[in-house]
C-alpha positions as CSV (number, residue, x, y, z in Angstrom):
1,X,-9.2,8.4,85.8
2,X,-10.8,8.1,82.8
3,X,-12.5,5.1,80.5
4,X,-12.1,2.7,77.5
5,X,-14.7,0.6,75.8
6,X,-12.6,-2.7,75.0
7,X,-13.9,-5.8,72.8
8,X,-13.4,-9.1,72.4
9,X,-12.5,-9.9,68.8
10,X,-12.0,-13.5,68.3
11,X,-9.1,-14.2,71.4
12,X,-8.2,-10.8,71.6
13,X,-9.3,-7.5,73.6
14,X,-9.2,-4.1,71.4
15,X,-10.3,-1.2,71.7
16,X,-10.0,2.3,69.8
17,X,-9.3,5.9,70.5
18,X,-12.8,6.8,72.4
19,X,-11.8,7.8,75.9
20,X,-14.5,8.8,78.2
21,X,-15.1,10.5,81.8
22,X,-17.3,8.1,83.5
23,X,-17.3,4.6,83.8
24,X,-21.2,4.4,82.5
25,X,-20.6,6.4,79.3
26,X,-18.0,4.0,78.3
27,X,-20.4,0.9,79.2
28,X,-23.1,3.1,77.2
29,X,-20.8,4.0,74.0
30,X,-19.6,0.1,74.0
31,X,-23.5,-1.8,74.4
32,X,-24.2,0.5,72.0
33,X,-21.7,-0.2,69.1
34,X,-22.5,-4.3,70.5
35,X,-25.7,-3.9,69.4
36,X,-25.1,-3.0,65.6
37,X,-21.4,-4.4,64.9
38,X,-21.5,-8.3,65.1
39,X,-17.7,-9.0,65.1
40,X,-17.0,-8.7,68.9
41,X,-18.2,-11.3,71.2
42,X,-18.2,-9.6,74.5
43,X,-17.4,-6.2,75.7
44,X,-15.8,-4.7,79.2
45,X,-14.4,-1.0,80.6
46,X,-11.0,-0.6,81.1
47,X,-9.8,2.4,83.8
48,X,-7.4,4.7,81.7
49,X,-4.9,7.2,82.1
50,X,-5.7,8.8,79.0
51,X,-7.3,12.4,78.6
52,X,-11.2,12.3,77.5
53,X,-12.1,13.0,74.3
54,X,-15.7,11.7,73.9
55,X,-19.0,11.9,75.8
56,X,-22.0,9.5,75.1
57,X,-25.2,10.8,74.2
58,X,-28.6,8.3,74.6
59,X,-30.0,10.2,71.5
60,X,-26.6,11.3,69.7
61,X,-24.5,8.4,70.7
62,X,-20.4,9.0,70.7
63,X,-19.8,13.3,70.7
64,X,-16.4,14.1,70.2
65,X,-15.4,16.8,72.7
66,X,-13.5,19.7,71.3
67,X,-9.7,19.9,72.6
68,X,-8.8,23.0,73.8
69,X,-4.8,24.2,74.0
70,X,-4.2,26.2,76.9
């Protein structure tokens, strides 16, 4: 499993491409965009499928993780 940071933008719940390994990360990456972007009202974590391509950082923030092909 992995996670998305979802917001709440007027009535509706979006979210964008950030996908990340831990359920805290996600939380971390989404209180953290809350804090300086005023549109969204609320936030929440939504258990994915996807495959992670971010980690959260407490002094870098959002770190893109480099794909590798096999």
């Amino acid at each position: 499993m992995s996670y998305r940071p979802m917001f709440l933008v007027g009535r509706e719940w979006a979210g964008n491409l950030l996908i990340f390994a831990t359920r805290a990360e996600a939380e971390a990456s989404a209180r953290e965009l809350m804090s300086r972007w005023y549109m969204p009202s609320d936030y929440r974590v939504d258990e994915v499928s996807d495959d992670v391509n971010y980690a959260f950082d407490a002094e870098r923030g959002n770190v893109r993780l480099e794909v590798i092909d096999v």
